[in-house]
C-alpha positions in Angstrom: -4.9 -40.7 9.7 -5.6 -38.1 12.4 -4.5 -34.5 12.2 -5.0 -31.0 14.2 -4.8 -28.2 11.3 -4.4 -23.9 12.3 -7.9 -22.4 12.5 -7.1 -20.5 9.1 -6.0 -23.9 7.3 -9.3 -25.2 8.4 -10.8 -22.1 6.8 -8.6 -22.7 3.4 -9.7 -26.1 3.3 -13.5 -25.2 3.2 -13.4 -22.4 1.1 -11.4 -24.7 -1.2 -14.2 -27.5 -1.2 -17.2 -24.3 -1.0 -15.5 -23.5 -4.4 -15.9 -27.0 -5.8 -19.3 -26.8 -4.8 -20.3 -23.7 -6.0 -18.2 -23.7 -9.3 -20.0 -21.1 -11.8 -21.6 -19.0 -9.6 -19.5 -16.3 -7.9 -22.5 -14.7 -6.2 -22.2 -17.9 -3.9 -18.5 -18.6 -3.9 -18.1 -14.6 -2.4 -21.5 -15.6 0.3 -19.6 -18.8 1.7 -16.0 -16.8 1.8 -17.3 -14.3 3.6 -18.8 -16.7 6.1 -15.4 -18.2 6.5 -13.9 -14.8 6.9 -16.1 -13.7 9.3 -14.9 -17.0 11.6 -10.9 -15.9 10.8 -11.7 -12.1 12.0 -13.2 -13.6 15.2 -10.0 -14.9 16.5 -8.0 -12.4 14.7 -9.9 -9.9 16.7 -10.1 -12.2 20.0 -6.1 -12.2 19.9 -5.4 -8.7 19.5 -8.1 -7.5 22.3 -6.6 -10.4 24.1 -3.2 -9.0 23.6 -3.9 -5.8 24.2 -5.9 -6.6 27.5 -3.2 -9.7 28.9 -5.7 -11.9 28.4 -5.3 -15.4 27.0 -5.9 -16.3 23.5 -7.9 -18.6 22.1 -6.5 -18.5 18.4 -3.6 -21.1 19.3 -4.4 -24.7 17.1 -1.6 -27.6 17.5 -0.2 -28.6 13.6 0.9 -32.2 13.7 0.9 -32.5 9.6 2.4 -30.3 7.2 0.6 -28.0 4.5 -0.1 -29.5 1.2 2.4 -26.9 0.1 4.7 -24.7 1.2 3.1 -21.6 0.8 4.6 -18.3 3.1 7.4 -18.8 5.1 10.4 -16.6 6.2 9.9 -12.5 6.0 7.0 -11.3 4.1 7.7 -7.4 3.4 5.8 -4.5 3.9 6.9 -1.2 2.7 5.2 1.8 4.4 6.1 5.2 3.1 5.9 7.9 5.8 6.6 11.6 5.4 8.9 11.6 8.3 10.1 14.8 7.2 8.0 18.0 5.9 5.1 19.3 7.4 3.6 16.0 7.7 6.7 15.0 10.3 4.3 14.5 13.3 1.9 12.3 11.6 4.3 10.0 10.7 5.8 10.0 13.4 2.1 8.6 15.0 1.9 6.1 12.5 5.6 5.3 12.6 4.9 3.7 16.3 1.4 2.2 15.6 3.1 0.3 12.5 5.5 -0.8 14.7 3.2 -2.2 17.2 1.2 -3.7 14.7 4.5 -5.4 13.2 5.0 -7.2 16.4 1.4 -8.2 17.7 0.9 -9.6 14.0 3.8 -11.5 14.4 2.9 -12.6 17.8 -0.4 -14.0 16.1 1.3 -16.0 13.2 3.4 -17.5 16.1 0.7 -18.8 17.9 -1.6 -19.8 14.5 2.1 -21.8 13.7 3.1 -20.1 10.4 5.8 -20.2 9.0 6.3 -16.1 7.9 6.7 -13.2 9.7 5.8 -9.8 8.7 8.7 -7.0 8.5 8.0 -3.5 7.4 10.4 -1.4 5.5 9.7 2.6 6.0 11.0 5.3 3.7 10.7 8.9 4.4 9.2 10.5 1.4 8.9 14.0 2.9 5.4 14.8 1.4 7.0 15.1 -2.2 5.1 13.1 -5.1 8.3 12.4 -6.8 10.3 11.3 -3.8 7.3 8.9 -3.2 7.5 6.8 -6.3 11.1 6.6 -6.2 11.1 5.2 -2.9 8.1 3.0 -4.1 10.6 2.0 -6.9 13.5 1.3 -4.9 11.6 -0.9 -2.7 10.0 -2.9 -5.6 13.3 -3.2 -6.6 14.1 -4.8 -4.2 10.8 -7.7 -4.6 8.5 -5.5 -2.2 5.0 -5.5 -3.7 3.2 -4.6 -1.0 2.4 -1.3 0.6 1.6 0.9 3.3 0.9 4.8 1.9 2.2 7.1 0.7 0.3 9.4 3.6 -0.3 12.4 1.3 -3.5 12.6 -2.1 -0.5 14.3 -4.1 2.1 11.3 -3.3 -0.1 8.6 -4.6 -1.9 10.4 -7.3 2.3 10.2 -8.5 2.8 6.3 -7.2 -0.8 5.3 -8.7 0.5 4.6 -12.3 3.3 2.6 -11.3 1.5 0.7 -8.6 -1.0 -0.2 -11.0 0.9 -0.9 -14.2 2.8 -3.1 -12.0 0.5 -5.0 -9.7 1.9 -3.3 -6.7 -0.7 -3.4 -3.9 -0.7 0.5 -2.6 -3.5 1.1 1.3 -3.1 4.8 1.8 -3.9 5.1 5.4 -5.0 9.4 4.9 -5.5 10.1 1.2 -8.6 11.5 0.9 -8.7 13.5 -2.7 -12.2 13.0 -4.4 -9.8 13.2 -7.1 -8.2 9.5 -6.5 -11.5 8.0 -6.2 -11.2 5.0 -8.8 -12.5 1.8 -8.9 -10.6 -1.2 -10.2 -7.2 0.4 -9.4 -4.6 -1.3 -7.3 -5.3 1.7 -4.7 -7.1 1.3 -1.6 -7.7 4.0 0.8 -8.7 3.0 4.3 -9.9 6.6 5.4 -13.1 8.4 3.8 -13.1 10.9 1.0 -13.3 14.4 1.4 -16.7 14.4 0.3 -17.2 13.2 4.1 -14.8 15.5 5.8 -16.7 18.4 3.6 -19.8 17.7 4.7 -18.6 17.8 8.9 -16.5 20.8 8.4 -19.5 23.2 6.9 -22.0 21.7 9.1 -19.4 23.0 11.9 -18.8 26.1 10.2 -23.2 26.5 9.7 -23.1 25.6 13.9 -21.0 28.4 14.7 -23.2 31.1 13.1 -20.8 31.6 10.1 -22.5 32.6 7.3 -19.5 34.1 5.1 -16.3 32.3 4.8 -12.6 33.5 2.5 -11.0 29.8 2.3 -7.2 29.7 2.0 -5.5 26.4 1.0 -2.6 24.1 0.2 -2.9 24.2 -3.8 -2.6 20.5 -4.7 -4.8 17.7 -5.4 -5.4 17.0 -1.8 -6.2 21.0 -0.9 -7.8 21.5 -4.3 -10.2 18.6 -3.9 -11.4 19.0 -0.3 -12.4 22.8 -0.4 -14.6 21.9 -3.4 -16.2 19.4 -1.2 -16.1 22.1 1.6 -17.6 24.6 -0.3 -20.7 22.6 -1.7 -21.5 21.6 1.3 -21.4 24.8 3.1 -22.9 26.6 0.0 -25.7 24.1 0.1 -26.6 24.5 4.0 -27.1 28.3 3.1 -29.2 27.8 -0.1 -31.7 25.5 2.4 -31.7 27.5 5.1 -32.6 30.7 3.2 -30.3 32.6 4.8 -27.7 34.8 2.7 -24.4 33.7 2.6 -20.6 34.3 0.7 -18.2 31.8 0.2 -14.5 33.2 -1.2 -13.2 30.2 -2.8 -12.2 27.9 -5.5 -15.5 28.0 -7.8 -15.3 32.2 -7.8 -11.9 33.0 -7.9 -11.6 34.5 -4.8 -10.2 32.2 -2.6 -6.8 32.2 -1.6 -4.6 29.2 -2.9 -0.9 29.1 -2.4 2.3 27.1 -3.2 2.5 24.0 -1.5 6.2 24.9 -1.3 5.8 28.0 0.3 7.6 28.9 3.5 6.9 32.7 3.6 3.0 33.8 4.1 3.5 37.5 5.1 1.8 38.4 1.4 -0.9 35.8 1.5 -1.9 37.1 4.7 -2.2 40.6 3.8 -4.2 39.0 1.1 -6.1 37.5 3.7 -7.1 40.2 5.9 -8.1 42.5 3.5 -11.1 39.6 2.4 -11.9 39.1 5.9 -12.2 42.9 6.8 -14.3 43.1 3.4 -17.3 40.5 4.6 -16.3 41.8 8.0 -17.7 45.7 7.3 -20.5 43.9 5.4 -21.9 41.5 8.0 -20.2 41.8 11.2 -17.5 39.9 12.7 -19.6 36.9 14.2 -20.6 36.1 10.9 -17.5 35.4 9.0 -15.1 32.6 9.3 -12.0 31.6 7.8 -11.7 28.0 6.2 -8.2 26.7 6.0 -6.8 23.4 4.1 -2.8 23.1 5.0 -0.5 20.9 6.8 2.3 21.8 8.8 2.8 24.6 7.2 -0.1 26.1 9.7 2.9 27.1 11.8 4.9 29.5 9.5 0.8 30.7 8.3 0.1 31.5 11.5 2.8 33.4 12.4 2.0 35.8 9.7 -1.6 35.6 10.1 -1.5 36.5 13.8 0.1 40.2 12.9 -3.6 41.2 12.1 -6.1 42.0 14.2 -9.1 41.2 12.1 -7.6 37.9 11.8 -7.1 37.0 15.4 -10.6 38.2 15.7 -13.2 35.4 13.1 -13.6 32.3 13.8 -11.4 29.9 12.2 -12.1 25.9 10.9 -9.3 23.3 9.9 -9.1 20.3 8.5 -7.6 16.7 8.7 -4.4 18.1 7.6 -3.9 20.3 11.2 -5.6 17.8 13.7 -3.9 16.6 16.3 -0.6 17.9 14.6 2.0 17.9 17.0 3.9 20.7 15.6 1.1 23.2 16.4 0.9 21.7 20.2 4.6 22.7 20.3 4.8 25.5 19.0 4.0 28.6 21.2 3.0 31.2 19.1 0.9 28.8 16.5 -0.9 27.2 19.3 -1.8 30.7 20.6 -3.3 32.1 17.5 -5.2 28.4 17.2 -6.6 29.1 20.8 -7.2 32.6 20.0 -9.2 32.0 16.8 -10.9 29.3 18.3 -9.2 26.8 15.4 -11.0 23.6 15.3 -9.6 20.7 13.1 -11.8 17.5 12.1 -10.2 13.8 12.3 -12.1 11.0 11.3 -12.9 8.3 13.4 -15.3 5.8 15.6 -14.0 5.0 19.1 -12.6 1.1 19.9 -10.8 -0.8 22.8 -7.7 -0.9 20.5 -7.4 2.9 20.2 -6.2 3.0 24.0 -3.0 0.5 23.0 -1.7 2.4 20.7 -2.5 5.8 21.8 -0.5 4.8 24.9 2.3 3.6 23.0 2.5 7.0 20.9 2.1 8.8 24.4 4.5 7.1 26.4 7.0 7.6 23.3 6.2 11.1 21.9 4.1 12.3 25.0 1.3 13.7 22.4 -2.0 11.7 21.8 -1.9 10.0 17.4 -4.5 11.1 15.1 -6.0 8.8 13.4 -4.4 7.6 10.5 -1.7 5.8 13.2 -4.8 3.8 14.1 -5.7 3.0 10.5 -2.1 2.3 10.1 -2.3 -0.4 12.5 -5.1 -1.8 11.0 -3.6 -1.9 7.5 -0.7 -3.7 8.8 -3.3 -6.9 10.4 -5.5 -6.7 7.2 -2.7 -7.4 5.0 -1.4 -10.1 7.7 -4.7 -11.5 7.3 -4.9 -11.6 4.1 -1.4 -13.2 3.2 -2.4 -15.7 5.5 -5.8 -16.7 3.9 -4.1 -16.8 0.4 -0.7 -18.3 1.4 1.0 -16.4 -1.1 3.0 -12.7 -1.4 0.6 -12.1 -4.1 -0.8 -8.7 -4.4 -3.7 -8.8 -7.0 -4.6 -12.1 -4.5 -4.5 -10.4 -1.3 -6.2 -7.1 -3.0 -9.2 -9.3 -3.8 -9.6 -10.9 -0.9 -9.2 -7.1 1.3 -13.1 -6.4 0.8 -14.4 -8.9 2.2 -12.2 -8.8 5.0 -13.1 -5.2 5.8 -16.9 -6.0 5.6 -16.6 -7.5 9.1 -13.5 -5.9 10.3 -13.6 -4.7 13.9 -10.0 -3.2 15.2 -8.6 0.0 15.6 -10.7 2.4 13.6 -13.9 0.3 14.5 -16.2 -1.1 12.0 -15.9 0.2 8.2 -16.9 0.0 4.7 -15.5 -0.4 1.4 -17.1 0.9 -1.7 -16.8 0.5 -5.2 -13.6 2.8 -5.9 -11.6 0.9 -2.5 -12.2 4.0 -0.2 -13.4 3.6 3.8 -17.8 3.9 2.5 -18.6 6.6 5.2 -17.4 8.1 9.0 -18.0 10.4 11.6 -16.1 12.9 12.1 -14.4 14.7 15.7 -13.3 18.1 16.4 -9.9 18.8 17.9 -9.2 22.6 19.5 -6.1 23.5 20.8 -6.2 24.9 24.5 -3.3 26.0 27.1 -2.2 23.2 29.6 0.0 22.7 32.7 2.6 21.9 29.9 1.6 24.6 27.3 -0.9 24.0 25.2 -2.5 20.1 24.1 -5.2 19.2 21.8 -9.0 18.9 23.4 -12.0 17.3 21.8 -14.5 20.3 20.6 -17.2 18.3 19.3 -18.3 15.4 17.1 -20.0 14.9 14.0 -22.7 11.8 13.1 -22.5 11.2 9.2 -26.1 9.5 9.8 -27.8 12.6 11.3 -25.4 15.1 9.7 -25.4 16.7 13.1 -22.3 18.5 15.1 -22.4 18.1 19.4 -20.4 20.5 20.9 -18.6 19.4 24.3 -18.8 21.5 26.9 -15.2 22.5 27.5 -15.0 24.1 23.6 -18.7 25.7 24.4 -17.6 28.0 27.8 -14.3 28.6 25.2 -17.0 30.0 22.5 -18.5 32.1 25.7 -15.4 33.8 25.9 -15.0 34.7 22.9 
């Protein structure tokens, strides 16, 4: 009998007989899957730069004899829990599109590859609220969705986590980055670093800049609570080996500012706050001190107080994931003065790719606004699950969960190449630096600078560098 198989059955039937052979000893089992799913990523990657480029792909196998059994077929779900409202709106807005596009170039690809399921993704809004989150997690696994993309926000699935895991439910946060969630063995992955990471980049900025004295003000939840730990370490750290004499207001003295994640009035908060900064201010002079803020969209209704004192349009200010690239601030006049006026730079992670262009045109032809870059690990997600179903032939999510490591180990799409480690979080990143500047159209976000995690150095460009001059 002669027969043409997909290039991924050809891959199932090897790794079936490398498990015969190599019965007993997982060490070698995991060596010879991960050869095989190095050959799958090839021509998963060679179709979707092909796809994105117009150029033919190579991924397309004839199937003149049917599976051994029936495996996948019809539509495989995906839920994806977005914050379309709240102060997260824009961001999931971003990832909103790249899911889309990711829905339909995955499909394209099981066309080609002849299988006999499609993806379709489900979205519910869960408007950055932890308890809105699970319910909408609960309403979809109600409805036999075990699989899922997000919840966007470190207080949503710190509230999903039990569930998900008690469960089985397979949960990829595409932007959850509280130290807090860092687990292993969990049904939790997080495709985006810990704030350890983000820490790290932001005080090396802040160190950069000639800040030696910062107040931090932040969104108090597990999220805002775990990354201005990481901040200040870090930034307390650079001072203590530098020798230099430093103060940090913040969570481990007391005299930070945290505030309701619920707020919507700051005026009181930032009296608060310009009383600290004219304070370090009187003691070491304006260049020297620096405000640190952790929020989200909230920036906007902050700033607005903020900007009614002088002191405070006059430091230096440093953001965080949770403000960069938000399109809310790019729109809005007064907040994206006051960023341009304090010099406001945000960090997003991130390593460039040939993908990134795809679906940051998409998000600009639809929203006019470049994605940060959770939309890009969104689109990721979305072909790492694909690929995964596929390999396992089965809407299994403790399956596809084991079989996501190795896949990621030589992973190349959207967010470039990455890392898992033990507790299912993206290993490491760089980081870059977003400012907001005026344009033809108002204001739009510029790159400031990058970050290396492996020389733990920042590179200003030189557009954010005749801004500093300015100052």
């Amino acid at each position: 009998m002669r027969w043409s198989l997909t290039h991924t059955q050809q891959l199932k039937a090897s790794f079936n007989l490398c498990n015969q052979l190599t019965r007993g000893s997982d060490m070698n089992r995991a060596s010879y899957f991960l050869i095989l799913v190095a050959l799958l990523i090839g021509a998963v990657i060679g179709y979707a730069v092909g796809a994105s480029s117009g150029a033919t792909s190579t991924v397309t196998r004839t199937v003149t004899s049917a599976p051994e059994s029936a495996g996948l077929s019809g539509d495989v779900y995906i839920g994806a829990l977005l914050p379309l409202t709240g102060p997260l709106g824009s961001f999931a807005e971003n990832d909103m599109i790249a899911l889309r596009l990711a829905e339909k170039d995955v499909n394209d690809w099981l066309t080609q590859i002849g299988s006999k399921w499609r993806i379709k993704i489900l979205i519910e809004d869960t408007a950055v609220d932890p308890k809105q989150a699970l319910d909408k997690l609960q309403a979809l696994h109600s409805k036999g969705v075990k699989i899922f993309i997000g919840p966007m926000a470190s207080s949503e699935v710190k509230e999903v986590k039990g569930y998900a895991d008690a469960n089985k439910l397979l949960v990829i946060s595409q932007s959850s980055t509280s130290p807090a969630l860092a687990i292993p063995n969990d049904m939790i992955y997080r495709f985006c670093p810990p704030d350890e990471f983000q820490g790290m980049a932001s005080a090396k900025a802040t160190y950069e800049l000639g800040i030696r004295n910062v107040v931090i003000v932040w969104r108090g939840d597990t999220w805002g609570d775990g990354l201005v730990e990481s901040y200040e370490k870090a930034f307390l750290k650079l001072i203590e080996q530098s020798g230099e004499k430093g103060e940090v207001w913040g969570k481990s003295n007391g005299k930070g500012i945290r505030y309701d994640p619920d707020s919507k009035e700051f005026s009181a908060i930032a009296s608060q706050l310009a009383n600290a900064v004219q304070e370090l201010v009187n003691k070491y002079g304006v260049d020297k001190v620096g405000v640190y803020y952790a929020g989200y969209g909230e920036y906007i209704q902050f700033a607005a107080a903020a900007s009614q004192y002088d002191i405070l349009r006059r430091v230096k200010w440093i953001g965080s994931d949770g403000t960069a690239l938000l399109g809310d601030i790019q729109t809005n006049e007064n907040a994206a003065k006051f960023a341009y006026e304090t010099r406001f730079i945000s960090p997003m992670f991130g390593t460039p790719s040939p993908l990134q262009e795809k679906i940051s045109s998409e998000v600009k032809r639809q929203l006019g606004r470049l994605p940060e870059s959770y939309a890009y690990v969104s689109y990721d997600a979305v072909w790492i699950v694909a690929v995964a179903l596929e390999f396992v032939d089965s809407y299994d999510p403790v399956a596809v969960a084991k079989v996501i490591p190795f896949i990621v180990q030589k992973w190349y799409g959207a967010t470039g190449v990455f890392q898992l480690n033990e507790n299912g979080d993206r290993a490491f990143s760089d980081y870059m630096f977003w400012m907001v500047v005026p344009s033809d159209k108002g204001y739009e976000w510029e790159l400031a600078g990058s970050y290396s995690y492996e020389k733990n150095s920042v590179t200003w460009t030189e557009a954010f560098v005749k801004l500093l001059g300015k100052s």
